[in-house]
N, C-alpha and C positions, 0 to 999 in steps of 0.2 A: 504493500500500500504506500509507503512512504517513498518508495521506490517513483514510481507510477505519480506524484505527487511531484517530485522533483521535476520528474522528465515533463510534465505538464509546463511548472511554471517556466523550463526552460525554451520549449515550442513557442510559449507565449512572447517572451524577452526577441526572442528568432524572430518571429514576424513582424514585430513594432519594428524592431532596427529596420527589415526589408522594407520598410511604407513610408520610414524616416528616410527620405531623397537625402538632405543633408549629410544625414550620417552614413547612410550607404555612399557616398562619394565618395567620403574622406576614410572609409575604411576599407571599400575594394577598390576603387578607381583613380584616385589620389597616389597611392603606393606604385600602381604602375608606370604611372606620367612620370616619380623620381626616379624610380629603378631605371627607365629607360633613356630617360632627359640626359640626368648624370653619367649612365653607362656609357653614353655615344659620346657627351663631351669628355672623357675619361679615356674614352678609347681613341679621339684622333679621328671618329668618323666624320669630321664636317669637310675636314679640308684635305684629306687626303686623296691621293689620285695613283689607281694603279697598286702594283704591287712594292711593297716595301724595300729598297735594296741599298743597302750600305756598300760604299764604292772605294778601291785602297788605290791609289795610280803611283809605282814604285816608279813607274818608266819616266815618265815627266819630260814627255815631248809632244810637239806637236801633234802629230799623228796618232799618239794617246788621249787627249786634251780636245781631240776634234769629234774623237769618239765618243768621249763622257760629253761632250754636247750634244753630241743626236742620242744618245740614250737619253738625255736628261729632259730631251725635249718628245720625248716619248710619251704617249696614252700611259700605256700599259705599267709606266717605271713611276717611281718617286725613287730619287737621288739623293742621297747624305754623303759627301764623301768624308772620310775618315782615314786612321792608322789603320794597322791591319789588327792589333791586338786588339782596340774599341769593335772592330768589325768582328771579327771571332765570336768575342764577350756578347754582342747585342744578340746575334745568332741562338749563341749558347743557351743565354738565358730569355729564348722565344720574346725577344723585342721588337725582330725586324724578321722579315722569313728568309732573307739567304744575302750573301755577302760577295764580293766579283773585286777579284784581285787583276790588276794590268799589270805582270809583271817588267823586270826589264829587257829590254830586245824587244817590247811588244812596236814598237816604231817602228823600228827599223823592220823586222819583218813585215809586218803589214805595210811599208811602205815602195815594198820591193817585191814583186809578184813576180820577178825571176829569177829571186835569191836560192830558193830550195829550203826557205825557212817559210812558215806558217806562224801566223801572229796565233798564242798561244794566250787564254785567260783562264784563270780559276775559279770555279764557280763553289761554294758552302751553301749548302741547305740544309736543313733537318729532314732525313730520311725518314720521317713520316708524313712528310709533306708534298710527295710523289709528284700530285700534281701542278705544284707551285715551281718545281723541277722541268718539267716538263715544258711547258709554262714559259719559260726564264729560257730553256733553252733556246727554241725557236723562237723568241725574239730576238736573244744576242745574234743564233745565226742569221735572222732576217735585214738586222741592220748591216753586220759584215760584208753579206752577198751588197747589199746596194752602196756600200764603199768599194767594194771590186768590179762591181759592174761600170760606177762612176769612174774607174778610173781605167777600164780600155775603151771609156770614150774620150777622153783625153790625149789626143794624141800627141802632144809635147812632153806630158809625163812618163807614156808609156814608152818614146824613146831613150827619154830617160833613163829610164827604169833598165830598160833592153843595154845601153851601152855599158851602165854599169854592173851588170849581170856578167856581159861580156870582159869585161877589165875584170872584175872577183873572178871569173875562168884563169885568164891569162897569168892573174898573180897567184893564183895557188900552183898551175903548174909550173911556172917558174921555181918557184917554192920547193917543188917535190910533193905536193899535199892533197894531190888528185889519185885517188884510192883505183877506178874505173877511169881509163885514158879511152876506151871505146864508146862509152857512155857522153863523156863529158865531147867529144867530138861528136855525137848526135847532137847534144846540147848546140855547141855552137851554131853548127848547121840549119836547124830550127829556130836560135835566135834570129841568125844573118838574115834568113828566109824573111820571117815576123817581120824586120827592121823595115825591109825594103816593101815589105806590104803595107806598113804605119807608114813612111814616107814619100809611096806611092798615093799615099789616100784610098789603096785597094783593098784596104780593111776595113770590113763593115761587122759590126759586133752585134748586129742582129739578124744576117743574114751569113752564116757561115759558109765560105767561096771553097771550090776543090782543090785553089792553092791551100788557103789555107788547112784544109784537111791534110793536103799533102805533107803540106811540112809539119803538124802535130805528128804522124806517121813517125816522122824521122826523131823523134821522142820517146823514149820507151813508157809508154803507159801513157805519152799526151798529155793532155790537160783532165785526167782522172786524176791523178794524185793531188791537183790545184784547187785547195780547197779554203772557204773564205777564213774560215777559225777554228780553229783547235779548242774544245772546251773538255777543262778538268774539272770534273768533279767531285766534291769531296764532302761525306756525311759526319754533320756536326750535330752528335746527340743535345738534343735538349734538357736541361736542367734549370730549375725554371727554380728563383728565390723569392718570388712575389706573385704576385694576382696574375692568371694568364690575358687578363683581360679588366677593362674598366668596370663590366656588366660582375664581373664576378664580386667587384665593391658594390655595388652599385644597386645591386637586388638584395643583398642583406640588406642595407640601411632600407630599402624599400618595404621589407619587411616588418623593420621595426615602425617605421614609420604608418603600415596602418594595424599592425596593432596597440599604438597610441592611438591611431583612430578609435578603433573597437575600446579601447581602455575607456576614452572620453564618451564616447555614446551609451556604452552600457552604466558610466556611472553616474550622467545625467539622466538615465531614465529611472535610477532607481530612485534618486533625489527624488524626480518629478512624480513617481507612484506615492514617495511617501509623504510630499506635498498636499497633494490631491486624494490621499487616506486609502490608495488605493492597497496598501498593506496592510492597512489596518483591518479593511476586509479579508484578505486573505489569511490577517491571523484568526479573523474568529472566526474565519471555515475550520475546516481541520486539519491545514497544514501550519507546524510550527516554525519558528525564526529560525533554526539552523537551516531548515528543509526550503525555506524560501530564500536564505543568500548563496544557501550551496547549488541550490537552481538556476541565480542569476551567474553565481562562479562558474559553471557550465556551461552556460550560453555564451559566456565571454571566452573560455578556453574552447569551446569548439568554431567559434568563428574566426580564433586566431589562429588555430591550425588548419584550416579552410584557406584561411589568407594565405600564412605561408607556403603551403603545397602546392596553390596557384599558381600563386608568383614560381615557386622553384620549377614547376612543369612549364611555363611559359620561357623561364630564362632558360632551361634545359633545348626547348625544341624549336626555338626562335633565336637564340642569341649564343647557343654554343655551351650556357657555362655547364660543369658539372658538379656532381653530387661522388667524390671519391670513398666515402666513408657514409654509408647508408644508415646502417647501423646506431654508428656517433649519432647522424642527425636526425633520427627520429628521436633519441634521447635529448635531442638537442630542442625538440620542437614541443618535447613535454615539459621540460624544465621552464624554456620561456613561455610559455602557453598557462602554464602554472605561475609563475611567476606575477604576471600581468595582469592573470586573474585577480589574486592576491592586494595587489595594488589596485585594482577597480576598486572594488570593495573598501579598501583604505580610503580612497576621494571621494569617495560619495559621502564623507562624512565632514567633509572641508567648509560646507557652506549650507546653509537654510535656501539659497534660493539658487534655480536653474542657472542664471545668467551668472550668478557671482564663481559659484562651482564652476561651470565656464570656464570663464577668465583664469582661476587660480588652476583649474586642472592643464590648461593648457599653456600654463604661464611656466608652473613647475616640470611638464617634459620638455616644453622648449627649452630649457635650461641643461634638463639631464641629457637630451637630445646634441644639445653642443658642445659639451663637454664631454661626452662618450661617444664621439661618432656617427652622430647619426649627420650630420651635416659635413665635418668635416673629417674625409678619414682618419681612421686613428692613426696611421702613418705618419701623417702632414701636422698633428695638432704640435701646436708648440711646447716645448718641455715643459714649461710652468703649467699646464694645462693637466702634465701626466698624474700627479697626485690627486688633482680633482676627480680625474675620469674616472678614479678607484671606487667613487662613491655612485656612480650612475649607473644602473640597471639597464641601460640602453650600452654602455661600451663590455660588459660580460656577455648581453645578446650578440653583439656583433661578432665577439669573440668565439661564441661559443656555436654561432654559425658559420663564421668562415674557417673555425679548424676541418671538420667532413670535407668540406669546401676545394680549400687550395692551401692551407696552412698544414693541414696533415696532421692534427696534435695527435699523439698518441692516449692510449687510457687513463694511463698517468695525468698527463695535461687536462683534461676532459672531465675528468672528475673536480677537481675543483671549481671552476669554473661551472658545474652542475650545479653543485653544493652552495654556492655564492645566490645562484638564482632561486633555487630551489628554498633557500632560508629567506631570501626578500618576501615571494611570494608570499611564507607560512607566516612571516612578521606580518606582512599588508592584511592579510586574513584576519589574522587574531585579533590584532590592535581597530580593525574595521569593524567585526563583528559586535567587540565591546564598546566601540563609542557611537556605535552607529544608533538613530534614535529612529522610533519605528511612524512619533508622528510627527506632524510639524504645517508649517504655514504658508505660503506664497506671500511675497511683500504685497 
């Protein structure tokens, strides 16, 4: 019976809040606009373009420098150049998704398409990011090809290029440093040919002539082995010392945020019933005072685990973050749900009238709310701030959400931080029940 009593008054509390527009705002709808608003400013989504790439240029020439301008003026790219050690580190620690080293020589080969050298770059990404790999790659090669394309239509360059191809022959076998003397006399042969095709203007680079086939011929393997970039790849495990993501801050605090909502609505309604006597009749039914604030402590802890679980399947299947530690956070979601409960019941005992409760209920979590994180992460808050956060029941929440989270606490860790919320709540409870007055007045 008492049972059955409970679950009554807390259906009843369920439905007011649903009809209360106001309060239904600020306790499902409210929380979302933060967790999202903040997430995206957090994360860089406003101005970003393209994929993230940290850029190292050891070469530092021209022909290096020509290149990180067409990359940088890329869709597809956003550009940071950096050292190579910042570059690794951003990688590492899933800041940026992959990192493109120019080493040196990258000039001069790339600037010389009849050296026998191939302009060479290093590519890092997190080998679980296959397709950001993928990705990166055919882009670098896309812009390569259209620097080699641009440049056998150049025919001042491509002479260039061709006589001094032809001197690097002549000075290595002077030298002694020609490995294949049958090879390297194709070569010239093929150049000579080339020259007199670019000086004749009988070179057309998009209609390939039978001379010119001919003399690829006299090339072992032709213009197969001519290829725009060589790209190395190399897999940088991820180890990740902070938030993978803005959204993973960003949906806790969104969390806590409506169930301060839910705090504030369920302990203005209870003021307003015992205003309006509406408890008074409830007590001389035949449900008792324990059995009607443990009713409304129920309606308040199951609309905040309602909230939270939203919010966490919405961040989960929209925004990427996850849930590492399952387990943790369902104990995570009783202790603050408890908690908060705990403290309703505590405020509703702050003020005789609607509007005054109001004010001071939402005057006292905006307070806990900034000094525990829920506004400014706890990361960023200024030292002098950290002794205060100790007393706020919003920075244990946050905490003891984003350990499952991205913080990874162990049981160890986890347990305290349980134990912290878990006594607020059983404090806000007691100390609520005993002052709480069952009638009273409207001004």
């Amino acid at each position: 019976m008492m049972l059955s009593r409970l679950l009554a008054v807390t259906q009843k509390d369920l439905k007011l809040l649903y009809r209360d527009k106001g309060g239904f705002f600020f306790t499902f709808i409210f929380p979302i606009i933060m967790a999202v608003f903040f997430g995206s400013m957090m994360s860089g989504g406003g101005g970003m373009k393209g994929i993230s790439l940290q850029l190292v240029d050891q070469d530092q020439t021209v022909s290096s420098r020509a290149f990180i301008q067409k990359l940088d003026a890329a869709d597809e790219l956003t550009i940071v150049q950096v050292d190579e050690d910042t570059a690794r580190n951003a990688v590492r620690k899933g800041k940026v998704a992959a990192f493109l080293i120019l080493p040196k020589g990258f000039g001069e080969a790339k600037g010389n398409l009849f050296s026998g050298k191939t302009a060479t770059v290093q590519l890092g990404v997190d080998p679980k990011r296959s397709a950001i790999k993928g990705l990166l790659y055919g882009v670098l090669m896309n812009y390569a090809a259209e620097d080699m394309q641009a440049s056998f239509t150049d025919t001042d360059k491509l002479s260039t290029q061709i006589d001094q191809s032809l001197a690097d022959i002549r000075k290595a076998r002077e030298k002694g440093k020609l490995k294949d003397d049958a090879k390297a006399d194709r070569l010239v042969t093929f150049l000579n040919d080339f020259q007199e095709m670019v000086a004749t203007d009988s070179f057309d680079n998009n209609n390939s002539t039978t001379e010119s086939d001919k003399a690829k011929d006299n090339v072992e393997g032709g213009f197969n082995g001519l290829q725009p970039l060589v790209i190395e790849t190399q897999d940088i495990a991820v180890n990740r010392d902070g938030p993978p993501s803005g959204y993973d801050v960003s949906f806790p605090q969104g969390i806590i945020w409506g169930m301060m909502g839910c705090l504030s609505a369920f302990s203005l309604s209870l003021v307003s019933e015992r205003n309006q006597g509406a408890l008074s009749r409830l007590l001389i039914s035949s449900a008792n005072r324990s059995t009607i604030l443990a009713g409304k402590a129920l309606a308040c802890f199951s609309t905040i685990i309602f909230i939270a679980v939203s919010l966490l399947l919405l961040g989960k299947l929209v925004f990427g973050i996850q849930v590492r530690q399952p387990a943790y956070m369902l104990m995570s979601l009783f202790a603050i749900g408890f908690c908060f409960s705990g403290l309703m019941i505590m405020f509703s005992v702050v003020s005789k009238s609607e509007k005054a409760a109001s004010g001071i209920t939402w005057a006292a979590m905006m307070l806990m709310a900034m000094a525990g994180g829920g506004m400014i992460p706890l990361a960023f808050l200024p030292a002098w701030m950290t002794p205060i956060s100790q007393f706020s029941p919003v920075k244990w929440s946050i905490l003891v959400l984003e350990g499952p989270m991205w913080r990874q606490f162990s049981l160890a860790e986890m347990l305290p931080v349980l134990a912290v919320l878990m006594g607020i709540g059983l404090t806000g409870f007691l100390l609520g029940v005993r002052l709480f007055k069952w009638q009273g007045k409207s001004p």
